[in-house]
N, C-alpha and C positions, 0 to 999 in steps of 0.2 A: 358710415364713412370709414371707422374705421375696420369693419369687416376686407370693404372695398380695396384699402390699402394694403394689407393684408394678401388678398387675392394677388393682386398685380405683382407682389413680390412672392410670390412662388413661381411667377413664370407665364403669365398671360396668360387665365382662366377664361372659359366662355362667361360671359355676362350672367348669363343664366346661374353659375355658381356663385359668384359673387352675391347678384340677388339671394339666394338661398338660405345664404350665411343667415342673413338680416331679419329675416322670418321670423314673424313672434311665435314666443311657445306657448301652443293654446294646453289650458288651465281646466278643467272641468268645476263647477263648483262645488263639486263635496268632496274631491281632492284637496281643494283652495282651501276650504272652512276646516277640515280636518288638520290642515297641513299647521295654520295660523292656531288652531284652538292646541295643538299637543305640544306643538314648538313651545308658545307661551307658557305652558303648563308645566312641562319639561325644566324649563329655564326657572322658574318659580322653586324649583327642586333642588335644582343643579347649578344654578349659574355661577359662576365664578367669583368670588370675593376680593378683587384686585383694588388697586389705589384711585386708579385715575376713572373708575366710578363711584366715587366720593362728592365728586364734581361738577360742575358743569362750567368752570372757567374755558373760553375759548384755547386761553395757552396755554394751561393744564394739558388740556384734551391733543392740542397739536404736540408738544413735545411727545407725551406717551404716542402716539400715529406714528412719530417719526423712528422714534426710539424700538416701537414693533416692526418695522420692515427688516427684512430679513435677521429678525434676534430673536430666541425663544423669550415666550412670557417673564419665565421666574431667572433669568438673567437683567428684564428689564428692570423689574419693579426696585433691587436694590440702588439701581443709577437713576429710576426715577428720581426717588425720594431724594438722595445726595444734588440732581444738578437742580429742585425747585428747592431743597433750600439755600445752596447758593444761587442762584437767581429763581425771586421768587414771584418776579413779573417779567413781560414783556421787554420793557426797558431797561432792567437789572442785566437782561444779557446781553439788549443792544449795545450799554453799553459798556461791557465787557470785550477785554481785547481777544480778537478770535486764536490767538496761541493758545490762549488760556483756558477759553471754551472748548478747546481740539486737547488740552490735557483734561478736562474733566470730563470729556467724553470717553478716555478710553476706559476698558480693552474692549467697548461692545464691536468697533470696526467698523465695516463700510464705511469710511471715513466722510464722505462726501456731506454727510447728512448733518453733523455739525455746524460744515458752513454752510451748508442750505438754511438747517436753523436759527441759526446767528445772521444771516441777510434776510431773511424771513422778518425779527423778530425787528430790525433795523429800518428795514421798507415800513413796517408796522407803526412805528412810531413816527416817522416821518408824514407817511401821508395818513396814519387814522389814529394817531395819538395815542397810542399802543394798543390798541383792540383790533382785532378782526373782524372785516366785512363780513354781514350775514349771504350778503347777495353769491351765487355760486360761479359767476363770470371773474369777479373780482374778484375770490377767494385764488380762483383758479391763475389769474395772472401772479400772483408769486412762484418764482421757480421753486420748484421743491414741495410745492401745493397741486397734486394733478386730481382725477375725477374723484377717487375714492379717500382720500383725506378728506377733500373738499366736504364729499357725501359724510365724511365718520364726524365733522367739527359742526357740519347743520344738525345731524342727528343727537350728537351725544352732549353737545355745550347751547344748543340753540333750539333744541327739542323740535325739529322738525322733522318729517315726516318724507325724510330723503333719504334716495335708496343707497348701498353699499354693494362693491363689488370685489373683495380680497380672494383671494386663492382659496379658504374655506369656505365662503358664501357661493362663490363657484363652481366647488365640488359638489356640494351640499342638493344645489335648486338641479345640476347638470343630472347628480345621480337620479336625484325625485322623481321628477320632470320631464326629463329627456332621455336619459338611459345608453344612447348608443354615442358612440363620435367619440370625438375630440373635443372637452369643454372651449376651448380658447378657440375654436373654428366658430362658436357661437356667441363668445362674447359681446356682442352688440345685443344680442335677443333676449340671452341672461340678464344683460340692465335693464332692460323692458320690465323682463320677468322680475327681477328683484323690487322694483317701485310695486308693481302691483300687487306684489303679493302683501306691501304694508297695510295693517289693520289702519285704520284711521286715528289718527292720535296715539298711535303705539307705534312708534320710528325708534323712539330708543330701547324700550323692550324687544321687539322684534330683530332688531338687526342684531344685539349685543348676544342676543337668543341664536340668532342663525353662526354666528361667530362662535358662540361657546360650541355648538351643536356639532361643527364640522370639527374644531377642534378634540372634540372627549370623546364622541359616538361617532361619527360617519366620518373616520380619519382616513386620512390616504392610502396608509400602510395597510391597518387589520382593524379595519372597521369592527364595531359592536353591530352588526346586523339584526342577529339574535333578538336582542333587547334592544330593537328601534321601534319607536314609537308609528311610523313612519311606513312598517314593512308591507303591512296589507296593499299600499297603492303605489311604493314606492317602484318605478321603472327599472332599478335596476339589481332588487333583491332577488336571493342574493345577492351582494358585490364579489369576480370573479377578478381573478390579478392583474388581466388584461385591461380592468377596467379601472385600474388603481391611480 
């Protein structure tokens, strides 16, 4: 669907492309088994040492989701720690007046995201008594909650086995996987691809894995090609500028 819409706002596409977009990307399985066994492995090595995998409180997890959209990591982690411990639940911010949550958010910016979390944290208490839905319909009806929160708060606080789709996990399966295009032309086929590639009972390794991965080693800029683990099948090693 939303390939579809997509298409239509570039300017009336044949059907034919629009379909295209939506096409799943076929997987071979000893690409698949390699991909899951060195990622995991990789990550076991490397992965990040951050706060809000400490955790697995749903609120925890959605503040830091929010607090990562467009902000480097090591600017979050000091404004994590500062806004859970003045509010260190749900309801501590609901019912906090939102001036005051809009002053202890700054200077991370995008402003928006404050009071999304503070009506977030509001709706929360009101209809689930300050917890979040596990179901992904519901999670998704809060504004400010779209696919891939929804996917990082089932994954990371409720240990399920739901997929993620950021800008890193993105780059990441598009370089692998697919190699040519435009990642965001594919994004419908990329969620496909990203559920299926979860190990079974490994959603939060895995995903936290594809996220460090795309962050340290296969970054946008000047990827670690070299020393990826990844290179022998990977579609598009080299990475060339054009493809950055």
């Amino acid at each position: 669907m939303g390939a579809a819409r997509q298409s239509r706002s570039q300017g009336g596409k044949p059907r034919s492309s629009r379909r295209r977009a939506a096409f799943p990307i076929p997987v071979l399985p000893g690409p698949k088994r390699k991909f899951r066994e060195r990622l995991l492995k990789w990550y076991a090595r490397h992965g990040r040492d951050l706060p809000w995998r400490k955790t697995t409180g749903s609120y925890e997890i959605l503040v830091s989701e929010i607090m990562l959209q467009q902000t480097q990591v090591d600017r979050v982690i000091p404004k994590y720690r500062e806004w859970l411990g003045k509010y260190p639940t749900m309801r501590n911010l609901a019912e906090a007046p939102l001036s005051e949550v809009k002053r202890t958010w700054y200077p991370l910016g995008y402003n928006i995201r404050p009071v999304r979390l503070h009506s977030i944290a509001r709706e929360s208490v009101a209809r689930y008594g300050g917890a979040l839905p596990r179901d992904p319909a519901r999670l998704q009806a809060f504004q400010g909650i779209g696919r891939y929160t929804a996917g990082a708060i089932r994954s990371f606080a409720f240990r399920e086995d739901a997929p993620i789709l950021d800008t890193n996990v993105m780059r990441v399966l598009h370089r692998v996987f697919v190699g040519t295009g435009e990642p965001k032309k594919r994004k419908t086929a990329l969620w496909t691809l990203s559920e299926a590639m979860i190990p079974k009972g490994k959603g939060y390794d895995f995903n936290q894995a594809l996220m460090d991965f795309g962050a340290l080693v296969c970054t946008a800029r000047d990827p670690y090609c070299l020393l990826c683990p990844m290179k022998d099948f990977c579609k598009s090693y080299p990475v060339q500028p054009d493809r950055r």
